[in-house]
Biotite code that builds the C-alpha atoms (Angstrom):
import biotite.structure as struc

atoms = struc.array([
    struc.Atom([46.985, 114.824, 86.651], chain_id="A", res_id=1, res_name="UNK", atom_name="CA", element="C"),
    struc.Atom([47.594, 118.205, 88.165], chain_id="A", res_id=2, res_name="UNK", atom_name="CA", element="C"),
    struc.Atom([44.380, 120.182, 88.772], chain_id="A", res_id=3, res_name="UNK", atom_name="CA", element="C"),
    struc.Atom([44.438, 124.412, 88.527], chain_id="A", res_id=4, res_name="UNK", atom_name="CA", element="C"),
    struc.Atom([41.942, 127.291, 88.953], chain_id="A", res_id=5, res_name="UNK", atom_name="CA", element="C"),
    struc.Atom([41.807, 130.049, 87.323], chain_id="A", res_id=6, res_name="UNK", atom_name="CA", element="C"),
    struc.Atom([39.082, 133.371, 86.984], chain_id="A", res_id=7, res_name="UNK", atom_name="CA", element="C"),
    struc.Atom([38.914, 134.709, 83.180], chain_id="A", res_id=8, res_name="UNK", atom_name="CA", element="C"),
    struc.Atom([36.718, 137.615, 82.396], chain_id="A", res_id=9, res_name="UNK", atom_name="CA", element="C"),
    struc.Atom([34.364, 137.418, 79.507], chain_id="A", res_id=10, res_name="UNK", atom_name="CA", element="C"),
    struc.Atom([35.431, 140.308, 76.666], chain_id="A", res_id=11, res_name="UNK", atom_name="CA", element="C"),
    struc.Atom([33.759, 141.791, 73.808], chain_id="A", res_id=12, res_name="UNK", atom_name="CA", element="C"),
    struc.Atom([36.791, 143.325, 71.895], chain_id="A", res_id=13, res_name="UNK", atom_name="CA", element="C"),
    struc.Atom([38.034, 141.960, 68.819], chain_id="A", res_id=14, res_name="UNK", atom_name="CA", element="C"),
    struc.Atom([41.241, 142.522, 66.500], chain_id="A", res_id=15, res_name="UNK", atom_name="CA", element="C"),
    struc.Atom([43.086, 145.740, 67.242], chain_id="A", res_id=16, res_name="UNK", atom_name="CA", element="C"),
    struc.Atom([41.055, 146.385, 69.970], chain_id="A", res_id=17, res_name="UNK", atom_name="CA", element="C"),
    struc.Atom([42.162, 144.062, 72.137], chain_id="A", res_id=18, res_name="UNK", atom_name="CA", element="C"),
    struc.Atom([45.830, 146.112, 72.447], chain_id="A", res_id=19, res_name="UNK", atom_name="CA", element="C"),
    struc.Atom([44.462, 148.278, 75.239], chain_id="A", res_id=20, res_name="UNK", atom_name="CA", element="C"),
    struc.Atom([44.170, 144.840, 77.266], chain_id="A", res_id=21, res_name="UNK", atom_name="CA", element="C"),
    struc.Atom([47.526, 143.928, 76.637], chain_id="A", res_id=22, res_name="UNK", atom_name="CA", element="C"),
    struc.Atom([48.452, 147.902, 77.571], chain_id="A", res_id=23, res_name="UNK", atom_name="CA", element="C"),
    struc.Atom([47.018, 146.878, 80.880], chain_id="A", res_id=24, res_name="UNK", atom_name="CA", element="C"),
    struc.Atom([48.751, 143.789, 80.923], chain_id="A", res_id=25, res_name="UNK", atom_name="CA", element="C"),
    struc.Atom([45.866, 141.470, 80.224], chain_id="A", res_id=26, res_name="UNK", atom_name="CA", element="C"),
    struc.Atom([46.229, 138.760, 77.805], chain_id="A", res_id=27, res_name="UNK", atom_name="CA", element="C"),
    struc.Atom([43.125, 138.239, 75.182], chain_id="A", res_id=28, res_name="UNK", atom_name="CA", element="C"),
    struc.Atom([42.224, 134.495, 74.097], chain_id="A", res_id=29, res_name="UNK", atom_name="CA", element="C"),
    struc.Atom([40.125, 132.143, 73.137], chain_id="A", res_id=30, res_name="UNK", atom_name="CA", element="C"),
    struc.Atom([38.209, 129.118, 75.089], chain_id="A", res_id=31, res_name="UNK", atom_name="CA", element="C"),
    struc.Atom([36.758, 126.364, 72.553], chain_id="A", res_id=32, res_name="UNK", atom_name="CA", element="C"),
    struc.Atom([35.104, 122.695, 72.614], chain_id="A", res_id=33, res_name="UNK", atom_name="CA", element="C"),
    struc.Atom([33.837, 120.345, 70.239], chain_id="A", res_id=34, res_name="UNK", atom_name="CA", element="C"),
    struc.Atom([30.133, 120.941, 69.965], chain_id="A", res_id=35, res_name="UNK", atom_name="CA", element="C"),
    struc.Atom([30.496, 124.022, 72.018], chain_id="A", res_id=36, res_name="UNK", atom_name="CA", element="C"),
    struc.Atom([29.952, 127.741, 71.073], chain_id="A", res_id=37, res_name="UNK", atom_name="CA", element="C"),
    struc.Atom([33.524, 129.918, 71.415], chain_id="A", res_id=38, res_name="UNK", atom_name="CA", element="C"),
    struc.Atom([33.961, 132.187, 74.084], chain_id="A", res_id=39, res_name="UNK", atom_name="CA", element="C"),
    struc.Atom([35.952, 135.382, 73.801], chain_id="A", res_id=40, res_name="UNK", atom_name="CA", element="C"),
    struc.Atom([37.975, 135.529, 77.184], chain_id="A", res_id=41, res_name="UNK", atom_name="CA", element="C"),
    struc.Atom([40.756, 137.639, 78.756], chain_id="A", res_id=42, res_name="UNK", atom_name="CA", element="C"),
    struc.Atom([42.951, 136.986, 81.565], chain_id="A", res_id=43, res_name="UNK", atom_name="CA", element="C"),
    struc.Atom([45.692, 138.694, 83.481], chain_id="A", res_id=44, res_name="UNK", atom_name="CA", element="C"),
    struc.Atom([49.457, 137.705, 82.607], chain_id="A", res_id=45, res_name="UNK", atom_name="CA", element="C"),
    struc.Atom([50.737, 136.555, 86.023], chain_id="A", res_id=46, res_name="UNK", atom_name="CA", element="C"),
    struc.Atom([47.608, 134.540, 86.144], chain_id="A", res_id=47, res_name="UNK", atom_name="CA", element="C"),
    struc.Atom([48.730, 132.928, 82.553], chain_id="A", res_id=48, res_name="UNK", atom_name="CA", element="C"),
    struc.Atom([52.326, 132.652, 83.086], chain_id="A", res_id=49, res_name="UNK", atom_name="CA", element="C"),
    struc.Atom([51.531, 129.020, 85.393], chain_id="A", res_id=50, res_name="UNK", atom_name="CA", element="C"),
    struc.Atom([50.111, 127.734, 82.686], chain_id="A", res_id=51, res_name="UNK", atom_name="CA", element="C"),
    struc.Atom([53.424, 127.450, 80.107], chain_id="A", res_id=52, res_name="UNK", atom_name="CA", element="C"),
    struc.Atom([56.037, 128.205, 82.233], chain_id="A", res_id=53, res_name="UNK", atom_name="CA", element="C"),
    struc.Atom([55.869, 124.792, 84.004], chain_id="A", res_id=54, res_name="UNK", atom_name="CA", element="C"),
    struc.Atom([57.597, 121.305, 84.198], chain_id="A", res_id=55, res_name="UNK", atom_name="CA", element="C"),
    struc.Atom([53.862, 119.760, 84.273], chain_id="A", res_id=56, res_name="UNK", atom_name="CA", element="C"),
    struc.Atom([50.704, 119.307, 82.539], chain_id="A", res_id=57, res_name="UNK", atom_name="CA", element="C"),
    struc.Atom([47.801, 120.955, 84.249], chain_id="A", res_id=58, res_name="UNK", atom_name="CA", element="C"),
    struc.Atom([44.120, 120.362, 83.830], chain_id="A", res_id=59, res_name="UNK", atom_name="CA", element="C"),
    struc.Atom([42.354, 124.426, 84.120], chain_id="A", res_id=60, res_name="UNK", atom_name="CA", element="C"),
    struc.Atom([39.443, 125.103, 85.659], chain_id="A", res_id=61, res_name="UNK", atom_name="CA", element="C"),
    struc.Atom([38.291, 127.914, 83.843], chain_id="A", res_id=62, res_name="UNK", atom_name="CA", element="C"),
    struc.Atom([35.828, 129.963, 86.142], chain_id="A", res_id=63, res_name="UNK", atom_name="CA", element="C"),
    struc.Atom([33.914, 132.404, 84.603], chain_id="A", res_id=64, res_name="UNK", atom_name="CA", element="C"),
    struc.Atom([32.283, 136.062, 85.350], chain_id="A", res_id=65, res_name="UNK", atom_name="CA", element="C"),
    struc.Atom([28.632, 134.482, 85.198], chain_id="A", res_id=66, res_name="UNK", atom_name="CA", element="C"),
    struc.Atom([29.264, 131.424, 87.719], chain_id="A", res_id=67, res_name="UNK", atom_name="CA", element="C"),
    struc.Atom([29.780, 128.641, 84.924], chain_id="A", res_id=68, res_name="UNK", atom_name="CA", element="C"),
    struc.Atom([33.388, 126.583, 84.980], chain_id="A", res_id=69, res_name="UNK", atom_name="CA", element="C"),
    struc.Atom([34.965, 125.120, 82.021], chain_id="A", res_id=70, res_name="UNK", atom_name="CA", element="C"),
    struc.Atom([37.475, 122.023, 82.545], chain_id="A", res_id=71, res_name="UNK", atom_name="CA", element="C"),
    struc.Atom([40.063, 122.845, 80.057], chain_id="A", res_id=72, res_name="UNK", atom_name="CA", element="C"),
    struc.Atom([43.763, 122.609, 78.867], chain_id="A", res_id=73, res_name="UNK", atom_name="CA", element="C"),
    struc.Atom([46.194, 125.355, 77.064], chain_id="A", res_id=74, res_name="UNK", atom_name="CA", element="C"),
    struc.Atom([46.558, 124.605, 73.545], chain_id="A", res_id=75, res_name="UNK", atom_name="CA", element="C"),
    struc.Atom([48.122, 127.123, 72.183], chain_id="A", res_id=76, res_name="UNK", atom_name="CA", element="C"),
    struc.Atom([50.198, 130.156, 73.082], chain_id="A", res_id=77, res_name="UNK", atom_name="CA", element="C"),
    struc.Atom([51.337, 133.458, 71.198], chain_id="A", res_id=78, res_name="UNK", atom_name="CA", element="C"),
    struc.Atom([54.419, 135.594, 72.027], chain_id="A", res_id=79, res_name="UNK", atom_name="CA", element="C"),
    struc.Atom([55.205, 138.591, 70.856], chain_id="A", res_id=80, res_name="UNK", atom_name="CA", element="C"),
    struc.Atom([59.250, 137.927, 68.805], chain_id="A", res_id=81, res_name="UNK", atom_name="CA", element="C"),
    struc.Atom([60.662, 141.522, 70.366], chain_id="A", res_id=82, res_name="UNK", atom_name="CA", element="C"),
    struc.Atom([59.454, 141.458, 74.379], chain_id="A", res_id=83, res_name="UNK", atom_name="CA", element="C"),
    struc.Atom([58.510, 137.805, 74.368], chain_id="A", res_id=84, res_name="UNK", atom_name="CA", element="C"),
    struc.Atom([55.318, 138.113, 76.193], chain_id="A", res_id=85, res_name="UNK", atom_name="CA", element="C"),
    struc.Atom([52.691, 136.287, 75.585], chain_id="A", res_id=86, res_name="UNK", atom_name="CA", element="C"),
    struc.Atom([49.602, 138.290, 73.297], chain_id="A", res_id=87, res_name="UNK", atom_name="CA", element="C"),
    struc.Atom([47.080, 135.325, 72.656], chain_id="A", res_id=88, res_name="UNK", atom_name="CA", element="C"),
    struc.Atom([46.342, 131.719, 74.185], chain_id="A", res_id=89, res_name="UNK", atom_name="CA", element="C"),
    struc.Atom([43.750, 129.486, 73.338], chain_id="A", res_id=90, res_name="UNK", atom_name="CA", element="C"),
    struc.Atom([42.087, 126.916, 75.654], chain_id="A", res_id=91, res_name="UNK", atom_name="CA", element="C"),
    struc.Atom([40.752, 123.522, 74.786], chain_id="A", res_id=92, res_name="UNK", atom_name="CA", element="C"),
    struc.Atom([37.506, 122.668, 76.877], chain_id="A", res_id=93, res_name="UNK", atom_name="CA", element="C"),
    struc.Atom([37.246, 118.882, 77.794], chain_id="A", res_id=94, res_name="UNK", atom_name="CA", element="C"),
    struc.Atom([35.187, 116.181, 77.554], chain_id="A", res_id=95, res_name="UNK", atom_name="CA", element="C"),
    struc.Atom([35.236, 113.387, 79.700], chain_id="A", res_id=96, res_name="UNK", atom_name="CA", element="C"),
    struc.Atom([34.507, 110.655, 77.255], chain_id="A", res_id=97, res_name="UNK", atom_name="CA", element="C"),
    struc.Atom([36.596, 111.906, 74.236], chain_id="A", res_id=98, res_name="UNK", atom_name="CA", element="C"),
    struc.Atom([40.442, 111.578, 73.695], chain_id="A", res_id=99, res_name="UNK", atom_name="CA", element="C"),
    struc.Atom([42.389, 114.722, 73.578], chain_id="A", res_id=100, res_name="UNK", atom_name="CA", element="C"),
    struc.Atom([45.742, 115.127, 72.223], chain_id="A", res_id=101, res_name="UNK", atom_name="CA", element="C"),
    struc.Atom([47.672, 116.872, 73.858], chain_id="A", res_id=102, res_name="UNK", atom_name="CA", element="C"),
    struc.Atom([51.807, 117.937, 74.733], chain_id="A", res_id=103, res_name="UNK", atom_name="CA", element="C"),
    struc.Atom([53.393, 116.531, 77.863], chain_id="A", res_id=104, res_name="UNK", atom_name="CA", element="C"),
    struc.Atom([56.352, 117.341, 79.089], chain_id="A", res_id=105, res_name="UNK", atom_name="CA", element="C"),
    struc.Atom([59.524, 114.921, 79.696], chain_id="A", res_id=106, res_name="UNK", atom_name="CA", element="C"),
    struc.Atom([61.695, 114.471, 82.502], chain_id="A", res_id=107, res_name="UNK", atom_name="CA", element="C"),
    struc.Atom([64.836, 112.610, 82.867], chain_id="A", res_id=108, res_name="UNK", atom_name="CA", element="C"),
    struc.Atom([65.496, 110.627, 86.201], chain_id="A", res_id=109, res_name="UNK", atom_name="CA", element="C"),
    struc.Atom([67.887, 108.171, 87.416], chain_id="A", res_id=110, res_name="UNK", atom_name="CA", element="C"),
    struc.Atom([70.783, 110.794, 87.530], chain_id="A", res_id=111, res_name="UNK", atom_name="CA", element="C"),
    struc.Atom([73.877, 110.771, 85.400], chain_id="A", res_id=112, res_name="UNK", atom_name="CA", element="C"),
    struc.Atom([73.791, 108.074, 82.890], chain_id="A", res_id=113, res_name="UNK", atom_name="CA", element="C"),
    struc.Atom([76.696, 105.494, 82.834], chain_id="A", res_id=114, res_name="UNK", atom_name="CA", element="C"),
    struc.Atom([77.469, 106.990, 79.053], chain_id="A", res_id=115, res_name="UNK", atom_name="CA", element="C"),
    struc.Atom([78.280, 110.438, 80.935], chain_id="A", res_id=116, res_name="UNK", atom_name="CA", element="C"),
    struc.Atom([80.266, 108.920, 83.130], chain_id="A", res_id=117, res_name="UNK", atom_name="CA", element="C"),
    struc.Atom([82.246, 107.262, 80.642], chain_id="A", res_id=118, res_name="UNK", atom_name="CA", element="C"),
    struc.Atom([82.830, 110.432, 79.337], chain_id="A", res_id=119, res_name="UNK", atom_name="CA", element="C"),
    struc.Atom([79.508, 111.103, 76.656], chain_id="A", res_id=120, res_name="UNK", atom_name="CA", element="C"),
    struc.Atom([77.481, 114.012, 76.433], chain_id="A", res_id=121, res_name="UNK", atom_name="CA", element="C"),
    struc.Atom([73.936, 113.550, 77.151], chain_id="A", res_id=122, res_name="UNK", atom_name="CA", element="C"),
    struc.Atom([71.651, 115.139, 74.534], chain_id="A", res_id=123, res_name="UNK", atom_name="CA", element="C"),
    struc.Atom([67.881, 115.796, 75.502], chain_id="A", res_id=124, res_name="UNK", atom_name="CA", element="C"),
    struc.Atom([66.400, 115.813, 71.433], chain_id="A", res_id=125, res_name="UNK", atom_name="CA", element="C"),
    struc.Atom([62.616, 115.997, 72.930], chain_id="A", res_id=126, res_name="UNK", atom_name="CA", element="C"),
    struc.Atom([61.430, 117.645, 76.120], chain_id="A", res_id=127, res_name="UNK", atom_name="CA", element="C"),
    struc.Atom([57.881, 116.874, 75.055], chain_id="A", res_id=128, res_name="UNK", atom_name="CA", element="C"),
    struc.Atom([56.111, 114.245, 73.625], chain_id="A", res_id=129, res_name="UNK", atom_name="CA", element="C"),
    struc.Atom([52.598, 113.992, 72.162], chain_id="A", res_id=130, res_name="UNK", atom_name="CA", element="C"),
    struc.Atom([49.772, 111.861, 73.797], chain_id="A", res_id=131, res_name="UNK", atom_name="CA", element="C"),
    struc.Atom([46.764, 110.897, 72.912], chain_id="A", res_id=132, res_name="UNK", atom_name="CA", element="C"),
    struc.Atom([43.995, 109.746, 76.120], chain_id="A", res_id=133, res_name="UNK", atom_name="CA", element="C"),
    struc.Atom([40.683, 110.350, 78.082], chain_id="A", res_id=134, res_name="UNK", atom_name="CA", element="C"),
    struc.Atom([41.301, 113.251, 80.325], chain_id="A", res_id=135, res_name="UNK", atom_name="CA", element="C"),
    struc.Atom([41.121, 111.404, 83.816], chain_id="A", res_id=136, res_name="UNK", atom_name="CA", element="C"),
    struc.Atom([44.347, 109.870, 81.969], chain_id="A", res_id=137, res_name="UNK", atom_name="CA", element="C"),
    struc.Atom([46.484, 112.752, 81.454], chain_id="A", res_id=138, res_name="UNK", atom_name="CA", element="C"),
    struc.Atom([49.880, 112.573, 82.899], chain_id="A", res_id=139, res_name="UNK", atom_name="CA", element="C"),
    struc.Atom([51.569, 115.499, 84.246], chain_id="A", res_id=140, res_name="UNK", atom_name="CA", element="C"),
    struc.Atom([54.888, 114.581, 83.011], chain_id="A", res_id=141, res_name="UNK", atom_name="CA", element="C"),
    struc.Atom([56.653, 111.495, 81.593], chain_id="A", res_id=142, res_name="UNK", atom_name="CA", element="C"),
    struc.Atom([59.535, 110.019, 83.038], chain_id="A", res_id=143, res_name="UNK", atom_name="CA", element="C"),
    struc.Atom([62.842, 108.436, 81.497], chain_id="A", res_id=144, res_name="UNK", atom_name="CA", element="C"),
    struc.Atom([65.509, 106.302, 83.496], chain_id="A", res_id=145, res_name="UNK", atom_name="CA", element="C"),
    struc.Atom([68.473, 107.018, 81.980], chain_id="A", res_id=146, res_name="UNK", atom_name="CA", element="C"),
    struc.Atom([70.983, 105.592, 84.523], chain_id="A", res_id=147, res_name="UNK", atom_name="CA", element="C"),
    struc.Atom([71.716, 102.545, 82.354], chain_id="A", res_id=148, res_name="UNK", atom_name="CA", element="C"),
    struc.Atom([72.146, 104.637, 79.005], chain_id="A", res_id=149, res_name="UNK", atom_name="CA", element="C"),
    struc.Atom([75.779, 103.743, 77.733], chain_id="A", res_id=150, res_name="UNK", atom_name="CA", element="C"),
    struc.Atom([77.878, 105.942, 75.050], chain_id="A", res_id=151, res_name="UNK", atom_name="CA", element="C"),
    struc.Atom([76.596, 105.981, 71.617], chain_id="A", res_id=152, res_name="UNK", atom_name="CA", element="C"),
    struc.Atom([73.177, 104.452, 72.853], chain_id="A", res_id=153, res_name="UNK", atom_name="CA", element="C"),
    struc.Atom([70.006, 106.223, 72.688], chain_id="A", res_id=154, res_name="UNK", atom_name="CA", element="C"),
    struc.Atom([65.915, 106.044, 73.780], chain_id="A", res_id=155, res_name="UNK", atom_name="CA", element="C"),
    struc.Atom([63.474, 105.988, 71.032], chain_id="A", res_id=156, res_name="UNK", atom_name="CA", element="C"),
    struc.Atom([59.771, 107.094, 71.344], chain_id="A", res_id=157, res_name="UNK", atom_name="CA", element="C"),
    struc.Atom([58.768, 102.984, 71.176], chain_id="A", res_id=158, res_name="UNK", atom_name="CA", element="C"),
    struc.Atom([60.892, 102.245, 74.208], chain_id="A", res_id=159, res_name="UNK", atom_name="CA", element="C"),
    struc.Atom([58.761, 104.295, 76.722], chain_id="A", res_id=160, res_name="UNK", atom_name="CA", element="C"),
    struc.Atom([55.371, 103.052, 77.815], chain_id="A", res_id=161, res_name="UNK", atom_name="CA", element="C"),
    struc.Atom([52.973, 104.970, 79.990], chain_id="A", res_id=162, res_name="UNK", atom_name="CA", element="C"),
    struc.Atom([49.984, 103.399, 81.308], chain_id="A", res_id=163, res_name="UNK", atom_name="CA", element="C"),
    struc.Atom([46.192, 104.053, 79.433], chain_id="A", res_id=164, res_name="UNK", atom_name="CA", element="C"),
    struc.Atom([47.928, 106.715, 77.284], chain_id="A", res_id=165, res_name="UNK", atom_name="CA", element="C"),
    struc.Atom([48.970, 106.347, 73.153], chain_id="A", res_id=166, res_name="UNK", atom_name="CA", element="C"),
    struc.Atom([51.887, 108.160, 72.385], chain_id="A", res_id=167, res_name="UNK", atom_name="CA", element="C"),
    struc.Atom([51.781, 110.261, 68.991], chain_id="A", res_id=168, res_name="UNK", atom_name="CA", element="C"),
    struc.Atom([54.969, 110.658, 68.078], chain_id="A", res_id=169, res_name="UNK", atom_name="CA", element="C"),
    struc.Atom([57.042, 108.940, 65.867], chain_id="A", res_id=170, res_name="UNK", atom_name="CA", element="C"),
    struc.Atom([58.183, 105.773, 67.383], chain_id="A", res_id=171, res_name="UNK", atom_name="CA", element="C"),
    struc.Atom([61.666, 106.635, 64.950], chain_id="A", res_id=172, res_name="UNK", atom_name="CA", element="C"),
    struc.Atom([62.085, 109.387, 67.031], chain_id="A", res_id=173, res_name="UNK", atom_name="CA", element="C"),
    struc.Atom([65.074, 109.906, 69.673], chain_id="A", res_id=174, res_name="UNK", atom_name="CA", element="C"),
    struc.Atom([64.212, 111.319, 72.899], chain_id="A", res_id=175, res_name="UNK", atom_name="CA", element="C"),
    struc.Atom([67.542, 111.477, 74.822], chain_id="A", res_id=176, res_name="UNK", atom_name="CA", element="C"),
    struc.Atom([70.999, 110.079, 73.944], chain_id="A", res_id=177, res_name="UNK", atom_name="CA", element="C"),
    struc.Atom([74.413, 109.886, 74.865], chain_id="A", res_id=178, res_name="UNK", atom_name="CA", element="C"),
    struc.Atom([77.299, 110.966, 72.442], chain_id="A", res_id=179, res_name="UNK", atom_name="CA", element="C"),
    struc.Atom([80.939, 110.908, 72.155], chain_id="A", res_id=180, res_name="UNK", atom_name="CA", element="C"),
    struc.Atom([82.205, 114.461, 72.503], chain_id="A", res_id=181, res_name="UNK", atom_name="CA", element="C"),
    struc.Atom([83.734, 116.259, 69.652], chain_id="A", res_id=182, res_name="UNK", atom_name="CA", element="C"),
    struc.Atom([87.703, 116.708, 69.760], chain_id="A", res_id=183, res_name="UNK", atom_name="CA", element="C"),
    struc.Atom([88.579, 119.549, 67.468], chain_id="A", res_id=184, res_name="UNK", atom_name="CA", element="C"),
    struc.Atom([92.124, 120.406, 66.762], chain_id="A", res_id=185, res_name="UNK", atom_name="CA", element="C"),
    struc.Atom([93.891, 123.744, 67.791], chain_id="A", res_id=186, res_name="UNK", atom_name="CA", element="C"),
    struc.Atom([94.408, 125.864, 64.830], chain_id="A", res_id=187, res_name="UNK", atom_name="CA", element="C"),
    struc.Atom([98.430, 125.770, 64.835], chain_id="A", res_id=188, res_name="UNK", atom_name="CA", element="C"),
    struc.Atom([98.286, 121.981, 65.088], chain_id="A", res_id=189, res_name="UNK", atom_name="CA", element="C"),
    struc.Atom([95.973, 121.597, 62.076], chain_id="A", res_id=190, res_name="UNK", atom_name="CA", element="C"),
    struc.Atom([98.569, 124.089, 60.033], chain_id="A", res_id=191, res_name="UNK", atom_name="CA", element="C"),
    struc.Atom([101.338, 122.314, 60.923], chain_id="A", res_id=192, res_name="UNK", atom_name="CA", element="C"),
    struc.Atom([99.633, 118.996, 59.662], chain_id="A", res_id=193, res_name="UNK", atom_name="CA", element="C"),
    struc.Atom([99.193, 120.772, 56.205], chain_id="A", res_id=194, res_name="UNK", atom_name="CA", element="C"),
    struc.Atom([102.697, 121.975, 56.491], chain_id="A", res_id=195, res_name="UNK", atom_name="CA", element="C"),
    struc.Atom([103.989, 118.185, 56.542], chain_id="A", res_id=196, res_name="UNK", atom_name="CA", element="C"),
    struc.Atom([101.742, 117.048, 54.254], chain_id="A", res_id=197, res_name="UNK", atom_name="CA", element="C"),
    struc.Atom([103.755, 114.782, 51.708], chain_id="A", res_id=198, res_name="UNK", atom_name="CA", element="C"),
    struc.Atom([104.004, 116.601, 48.218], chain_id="A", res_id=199, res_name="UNK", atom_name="CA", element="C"),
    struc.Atom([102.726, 114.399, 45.284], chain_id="A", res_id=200, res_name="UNK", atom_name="CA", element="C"),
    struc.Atom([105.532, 114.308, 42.580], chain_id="A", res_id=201, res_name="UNK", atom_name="CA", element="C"),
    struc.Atom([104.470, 115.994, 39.179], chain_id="A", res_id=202, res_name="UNK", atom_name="CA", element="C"),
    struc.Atom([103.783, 113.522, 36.530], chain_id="A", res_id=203, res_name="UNK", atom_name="CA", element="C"),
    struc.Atom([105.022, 114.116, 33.225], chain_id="A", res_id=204, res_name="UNK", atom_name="CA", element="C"),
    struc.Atom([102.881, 112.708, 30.468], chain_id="A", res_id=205, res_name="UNK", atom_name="CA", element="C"),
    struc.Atom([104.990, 110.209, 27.755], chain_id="A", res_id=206, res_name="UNK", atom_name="CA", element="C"),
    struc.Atom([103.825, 111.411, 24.504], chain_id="A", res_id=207, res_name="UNK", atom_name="CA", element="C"),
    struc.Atom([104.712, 110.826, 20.570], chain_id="A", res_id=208, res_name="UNK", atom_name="CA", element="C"),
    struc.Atom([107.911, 112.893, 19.709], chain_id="A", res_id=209, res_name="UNK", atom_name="CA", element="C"),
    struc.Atom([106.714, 115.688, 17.542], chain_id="A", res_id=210, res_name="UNK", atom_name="CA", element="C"),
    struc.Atom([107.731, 115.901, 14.028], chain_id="A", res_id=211, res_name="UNK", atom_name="CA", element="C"),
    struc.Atom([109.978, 118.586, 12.756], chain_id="A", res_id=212, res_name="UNK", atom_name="CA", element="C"),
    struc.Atom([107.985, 121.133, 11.037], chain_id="A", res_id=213, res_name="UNK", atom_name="CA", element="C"),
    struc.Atom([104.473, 119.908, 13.041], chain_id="A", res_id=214, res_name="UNK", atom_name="CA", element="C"),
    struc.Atom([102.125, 123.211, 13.916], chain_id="A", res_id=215, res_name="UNK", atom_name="CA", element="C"),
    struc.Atom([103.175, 124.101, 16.984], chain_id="A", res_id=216, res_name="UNK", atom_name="CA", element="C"),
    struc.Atom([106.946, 122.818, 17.004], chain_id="A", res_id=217, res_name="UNK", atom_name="CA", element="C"),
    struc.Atom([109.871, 124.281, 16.502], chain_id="A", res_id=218, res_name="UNK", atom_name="CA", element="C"),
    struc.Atom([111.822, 123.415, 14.024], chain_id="A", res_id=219, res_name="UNK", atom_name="CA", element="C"),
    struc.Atom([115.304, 121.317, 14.596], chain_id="A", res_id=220, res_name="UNK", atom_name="CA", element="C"),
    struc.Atom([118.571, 123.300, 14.531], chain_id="A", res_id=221, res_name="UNK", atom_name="CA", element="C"),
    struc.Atom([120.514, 123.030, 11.371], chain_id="A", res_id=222, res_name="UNK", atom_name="CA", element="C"),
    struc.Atom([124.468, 122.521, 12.008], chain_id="A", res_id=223, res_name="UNK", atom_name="CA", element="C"),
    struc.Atom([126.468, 124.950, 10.627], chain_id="A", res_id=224, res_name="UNK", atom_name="CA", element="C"),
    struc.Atom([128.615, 123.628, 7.682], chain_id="A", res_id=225, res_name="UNK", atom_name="CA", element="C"),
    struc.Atom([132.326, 123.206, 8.234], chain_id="A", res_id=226, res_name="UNK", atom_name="CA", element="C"),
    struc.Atom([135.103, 125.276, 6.999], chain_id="A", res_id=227, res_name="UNK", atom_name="CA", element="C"),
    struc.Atom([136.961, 123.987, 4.036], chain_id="A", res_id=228, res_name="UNK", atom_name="CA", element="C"),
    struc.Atom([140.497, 123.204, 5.132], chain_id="A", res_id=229, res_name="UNK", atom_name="CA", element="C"),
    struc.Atom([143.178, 125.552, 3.324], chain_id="A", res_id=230, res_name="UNK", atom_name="CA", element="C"),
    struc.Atom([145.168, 124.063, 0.459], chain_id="A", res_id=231, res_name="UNK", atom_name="CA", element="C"),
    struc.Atom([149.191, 123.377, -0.417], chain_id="A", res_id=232, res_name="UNK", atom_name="CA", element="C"),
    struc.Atom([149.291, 127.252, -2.258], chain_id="A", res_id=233, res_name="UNK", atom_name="CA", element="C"),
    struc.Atom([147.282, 128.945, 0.652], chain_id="A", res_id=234, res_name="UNK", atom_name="CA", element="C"),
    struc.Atom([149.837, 127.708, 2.997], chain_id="A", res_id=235, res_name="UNK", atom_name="CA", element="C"),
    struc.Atom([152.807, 129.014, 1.486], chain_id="A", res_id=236, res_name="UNK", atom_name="CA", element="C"),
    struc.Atom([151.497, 132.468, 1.465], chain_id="A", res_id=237, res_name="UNK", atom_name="CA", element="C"),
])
């Protein structure tokens, strides 16, 4: 477990009026404990940005404008959608004898996995899993060999252990894997396939022939009668 100090500055603004700090490129927020009273704190954004953009967990040690210190971790952080800078973070104060739950981060070692090599894709599902410990127990990241991991094989949340610490998560859930890749066909190959494509014969349905004069039918031709032949006087004419 990682330790980090930083200097916050005690503010009485509230709501709207806390823009002008972000104007000035401070960053309002919030430190809180069980049993403790909140304190309304503000800090500058380089001095945030170690906090979340990191590979590692990191115990704070808050140090404040009137001497006191806080031993803390970030538990929550606001960006704004459009610039993506962050506008509020909250702190969680510690205490030494009470389990804190907290996000760690994971990190894949053992280099390429044998399902890669085979040709798989590796896919990294989680890159943080949830713990549950005493602080002095935090871990500042959690490792996963994946050097064995063949294709079509995969690491659940119950195959990783790490010492003194109970992990959240579900134990259902995949952390890392290693897939076949996806072959999709050109465009002219899949229309040529449809051009080939055997044509079913059309099946013409056996029924009762239809009576003559049945709605719907028409009726049968009548022959035309025959001519008389001529007679013995008719001839000699």
């Amino acid at each position: 477990m990682s330790e980090i100090i930083i200097q916050a500055e005690v503010r009485r603004e509230r709501g709207k009026k806390t823009q002008h700090l972000r104007n000035n490129d401070n960053v309002p927020g919030v430190y809180y404990a069980h049993g403790q009273e909140k304190i309304n704190i503000t800090l500058p954004e380089l001095t945030l940005k170690p906090l979340y953009k990191t590979s590692a967990t990191h115990v704070i040690n808050l140090k404040l404008g009137d001497g006191s210190s806080k031993m803390c971790i970030l538990k929550d952080i606001a960006f704004d959608p459009v610039t993506d800078r962050p506008v509020h973070f909250d702190l969680l104060g510690l205490n030494e004898n009470e389990e804190v739950v907290i996000e760690v981060p994971v990190q894949l070692t053992g280099g390429t996995p044998q399902g890669v090599k085979d040709g798989g894709i590796l896919q990294h599902v989680m890159h943080k899993l949830r713990v549950s410990c005493l602080p002095k127990f935090i871990p500042d990241h959690i490792e996963v060999n994946v050097a064995t991991l063949a294709m079509n094989k995969s690491v659940h949340v119950s195959g990783i252990a790490v010492p003194n610490v109970k992990l959240v998560d579900s134990p259902k859930n995949t952390v890392v894997a290693v897939v076949p890749p996806v072959v999709e066909k050109a465009p002219e190959v899949a229309a040529a396939e449809a051009a080939i494509a055997p044509i079913e014969p059309e099946v013409i349905a056996k029924g009762k022939k239809p009576e003559e004069g049945a709605e719907g039918t028409a009726p049968a031709a009548v022959p035309a009668a025959a001519k008389p032949a001529p007679t013995k006087k008719e001839e000699k004419k």
